[in-house]
N, C-alpha and C positions, 0 to 999 in steps of 0.2 A: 648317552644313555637312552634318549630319543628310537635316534635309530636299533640302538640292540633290540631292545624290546620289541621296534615293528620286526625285526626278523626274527625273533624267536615266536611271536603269533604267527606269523606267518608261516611256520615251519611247524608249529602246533595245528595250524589251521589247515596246512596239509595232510599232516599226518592223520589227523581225524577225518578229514575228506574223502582218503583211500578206505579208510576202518570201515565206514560206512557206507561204498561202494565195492569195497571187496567183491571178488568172485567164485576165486579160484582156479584152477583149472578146471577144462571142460570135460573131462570124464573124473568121476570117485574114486576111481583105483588107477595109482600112479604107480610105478616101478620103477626101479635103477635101470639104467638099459643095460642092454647084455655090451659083450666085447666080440669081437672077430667081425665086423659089422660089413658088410658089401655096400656099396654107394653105386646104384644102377644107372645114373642120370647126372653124367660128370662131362662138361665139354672144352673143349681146346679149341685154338682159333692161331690163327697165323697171317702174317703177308708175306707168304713167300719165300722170305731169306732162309736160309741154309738148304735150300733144295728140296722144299715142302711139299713145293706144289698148290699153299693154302693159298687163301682171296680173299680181303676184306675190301670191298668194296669202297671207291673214292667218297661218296656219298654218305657212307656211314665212317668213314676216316676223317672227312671236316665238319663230324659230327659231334658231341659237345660229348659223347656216350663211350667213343674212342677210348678218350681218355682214361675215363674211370672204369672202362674194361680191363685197359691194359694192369693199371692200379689193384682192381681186386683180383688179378692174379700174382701180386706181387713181384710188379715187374712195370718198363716204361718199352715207350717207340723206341728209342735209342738202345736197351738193354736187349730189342729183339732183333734190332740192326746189326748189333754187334758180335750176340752169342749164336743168331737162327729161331727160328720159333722152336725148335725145340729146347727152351729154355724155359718157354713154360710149359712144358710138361716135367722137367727135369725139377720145378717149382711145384707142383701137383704132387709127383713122388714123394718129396722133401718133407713135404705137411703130413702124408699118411703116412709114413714112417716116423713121425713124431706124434702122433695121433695114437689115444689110448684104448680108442673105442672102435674106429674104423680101420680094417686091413687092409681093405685096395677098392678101387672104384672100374665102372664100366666108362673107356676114354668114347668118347663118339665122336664119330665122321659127321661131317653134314656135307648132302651132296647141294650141286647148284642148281638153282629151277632149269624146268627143260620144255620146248615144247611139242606138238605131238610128233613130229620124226624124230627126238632127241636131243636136239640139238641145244645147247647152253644160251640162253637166255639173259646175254650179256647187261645190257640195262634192269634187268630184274634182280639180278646178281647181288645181294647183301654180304653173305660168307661163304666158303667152299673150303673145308676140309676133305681131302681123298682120304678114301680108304687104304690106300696103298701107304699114307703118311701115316697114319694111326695106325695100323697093322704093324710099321716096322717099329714106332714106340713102343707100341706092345710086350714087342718082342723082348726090349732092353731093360724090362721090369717084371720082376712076379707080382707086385700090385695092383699092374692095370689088366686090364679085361679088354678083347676088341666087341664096338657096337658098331659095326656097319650101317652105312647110309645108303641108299641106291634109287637111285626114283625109276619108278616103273615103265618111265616113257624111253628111258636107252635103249637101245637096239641093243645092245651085250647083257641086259636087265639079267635073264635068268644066270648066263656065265658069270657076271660079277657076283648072285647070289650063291653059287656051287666055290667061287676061289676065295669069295667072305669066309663060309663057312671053313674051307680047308686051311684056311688061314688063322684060325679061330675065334671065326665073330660066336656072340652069344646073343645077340641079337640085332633087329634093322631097325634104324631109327628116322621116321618122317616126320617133316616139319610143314603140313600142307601148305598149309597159310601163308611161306615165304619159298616153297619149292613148287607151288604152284601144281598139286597132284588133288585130284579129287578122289578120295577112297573110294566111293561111289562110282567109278568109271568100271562095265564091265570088261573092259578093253584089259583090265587090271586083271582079270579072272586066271590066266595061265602063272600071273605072277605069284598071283597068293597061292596057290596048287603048290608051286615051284617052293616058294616057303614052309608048307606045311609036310613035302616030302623031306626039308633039310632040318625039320624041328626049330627052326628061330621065329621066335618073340617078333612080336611088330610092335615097337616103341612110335606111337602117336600121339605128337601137338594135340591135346583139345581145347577148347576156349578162346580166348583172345589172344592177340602176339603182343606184345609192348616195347620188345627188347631191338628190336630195328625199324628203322626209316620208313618203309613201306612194307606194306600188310596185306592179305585178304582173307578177310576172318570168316568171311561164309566158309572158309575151308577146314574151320575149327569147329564145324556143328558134330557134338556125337553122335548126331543120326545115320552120317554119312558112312560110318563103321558097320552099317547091318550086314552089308557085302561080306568083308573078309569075314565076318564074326559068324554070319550063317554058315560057309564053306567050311569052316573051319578052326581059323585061323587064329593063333592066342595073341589076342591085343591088348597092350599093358597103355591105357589112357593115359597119356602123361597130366601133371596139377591137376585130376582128380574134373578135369572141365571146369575149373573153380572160377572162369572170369569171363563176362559176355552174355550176351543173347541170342539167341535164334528163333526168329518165328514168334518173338516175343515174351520168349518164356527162356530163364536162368538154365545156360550150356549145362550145369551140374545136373540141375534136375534132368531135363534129357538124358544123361549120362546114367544117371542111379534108379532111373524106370528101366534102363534096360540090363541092369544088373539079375534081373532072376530069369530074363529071358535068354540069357546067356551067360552059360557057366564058364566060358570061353575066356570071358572080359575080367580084365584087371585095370587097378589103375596105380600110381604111384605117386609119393606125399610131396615132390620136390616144388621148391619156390610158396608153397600154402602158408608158410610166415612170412610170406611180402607184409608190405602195408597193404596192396594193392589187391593181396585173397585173403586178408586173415577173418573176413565176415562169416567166410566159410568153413573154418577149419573146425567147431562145434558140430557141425553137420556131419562132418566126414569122421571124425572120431567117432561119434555115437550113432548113423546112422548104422544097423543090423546088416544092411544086403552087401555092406562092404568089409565083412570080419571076413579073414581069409583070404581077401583079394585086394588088400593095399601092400606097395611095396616101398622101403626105403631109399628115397632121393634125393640129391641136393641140389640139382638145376647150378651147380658149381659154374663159373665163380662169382653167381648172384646173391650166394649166403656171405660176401664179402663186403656188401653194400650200405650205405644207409639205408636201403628199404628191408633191411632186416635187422631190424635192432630190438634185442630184446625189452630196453626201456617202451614198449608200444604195449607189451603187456603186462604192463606194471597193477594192473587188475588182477590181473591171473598169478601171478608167481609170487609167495613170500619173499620176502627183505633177503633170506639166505642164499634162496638160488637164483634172485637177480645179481647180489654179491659176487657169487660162483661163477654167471655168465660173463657177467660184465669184465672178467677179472680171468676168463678162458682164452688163451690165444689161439690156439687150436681150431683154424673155424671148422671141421669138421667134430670137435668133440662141442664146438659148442653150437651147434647146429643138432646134435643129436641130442643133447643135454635138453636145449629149450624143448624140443618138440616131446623130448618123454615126459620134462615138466608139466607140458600142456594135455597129457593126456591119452599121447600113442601108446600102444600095449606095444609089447616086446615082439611079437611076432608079427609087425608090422618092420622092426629091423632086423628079423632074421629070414625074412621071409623071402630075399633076393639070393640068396648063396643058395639057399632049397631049390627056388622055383628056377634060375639059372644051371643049376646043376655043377656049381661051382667048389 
């Protein structure tokens, strides 16, 4: 009897605890989300098997992160031994085809760091996806979308961006921080040209990296974007700059001073339900300079994680639609679900099929 009792205080003592901390979500007006949804910020990874051409690096394979990559794709080392890496993308299809909310996603390439003749940067090396391996996925699906990778330092830099393009990328996607590119290099100058005659998007890392072995974050400062963003050029800030410093001062904030200086700039909401950016996501829903210019992303297969569980915002969401999350298999409906819970207006997930032209 003892005991019952302390757990049913205890379970009172809870429940009154949330009552009185409650929050809610972070914007007043919530919506259903819409259906037909585009996913801009979706990646594949490989070692090679079935003729990929992919690279995960040994360094990040007897890494503890390996594992639970392999895992939140729904899949093991042994299952891509046996079937090719392209079993998980054939696993990626699978989920958007059972997905109620989301129709297909953009697959992206990641090229390998390079240095300034081109040349691959073998010890530097974390993952390498070719374009030519996701181009031919592409191809085996009306779901996916090609996002070409390309670092600016190849010597075939401009031909790889003219055979993306005829191939149908919809946009180039950099990761500074671990491909070792400064946007700020005007050595870069013919390349952005090259990109603004072929109309593609420049999908940019901003922020910190977390997700491999070795890093260099100085490569993550939004300052370093004035270049392509004065020329021209339409940058879609990937995580919104939502993690890090530069110069002292929070990569976001950088990032959202230069939002009216440049109508240019986008950015895109993927991975901001981490544990690791959710301080941020208030900010980014409600600040003004960014209505119009968030896009809908999942940083896939990291909505697969413990670092995104809806239990983290048990402040923010009623008893129903933690129920509803908790109880969603779908991680793309429930990846869409929490963040409309929290707040995104609807034209934050319709706003990638428009501004892709898809």
């Amino acid at each position: 009897m003892l005991i019952f009792l302390i757990i049913l205080w205890s379970v009172v003592g809870l429940i009154v605890f949330r009552l009185i901390l409650f929050k809610g979500p972070y914007s007043k007006k919530v919506e259903d989300p819409p259906k037909g949804i585009i996913d801009m910020h979706c990646h594949t990874a490989g070692i090679g098997t079935g003729g990929s051409g992919a690279v995960i690096s040994g360094n990040l394979r007897d890494s503890w992160k390996y594992d639970v990559y392999l895992r939140s794709f729904g899949s093991s080392d042994d299952e891509v031994h046996e079937y090719g890496d392209q079993i998980l993308v054939d696993k990626i299809v699978d989920s958007i085809q059972d997905s109620e909310y989301v129709d297909g996603v953009v697959l992206l390439a990641l090229d390998a760091p390079r240095d300034e003749k081109g040349s691959i940067v073998e010890d530097e090396m974390e993952v390498y996806v070719p374009n030519e391996y996701v181009a031919e996925q592409v191809a085996r699906y009306p779901e996916l979308y090609f996002g070409a990778s390309i670092h600016p330092n190849r010597p075939d830099a401009l031909n790889q961006l003219s055979w993306s393009k005829e191939n149908g990328a919809v946009l180039v996607k950099w990761l500074p921080n671990i491909q070792g590119m400064d946007p700020s290099n005007e050595r870069y100058i013919t390349y952005y040209k090259k990109i603004i005659e072929l109309d593609l998007p420049l999908l940019v890392h901003t922020g910190n990296e977390e997700s491999f072995t070795r890093t260099n974050d100085l490569l993550g400062d939004p300052e370093l974007l004035r270049l392509p963003l004065s020329l021209g050029v339409k940058v879609i800030a990937a995580h919104v700059a939502s993690s890090g410093k530069s110069e002292g001062y929070e990569n976001i904030d950088r990032l959202l001073e230069m939002m009216d200086e440049y109508p240019n700039l986008y950015a895109d909401i993927s991975s901001l339900t981490q544990i690791n950016k959710r301080k941020n996501l208030g900010k980014v829903i409600n600040d003004k300079r960014l209505v119009g210019r968030l896009l809908y992303g999942t940083d896939y297969p990291l909505i697969n994680t413990v670092i995104v569980n809806p239990l983290q915002y048990l402040l923010n969401l009623n008893l129903k639609q933690l129920k509803d999350l908790l109880f969603t298999r779908n991680p793309w409906d429930r990846d869409v679900k929490l963040k409309s819970a929290l707040g995104f207006s609807n034209d934050v997930f319709e706003t990638p099929k428009e501004f892709l032209r898809l």
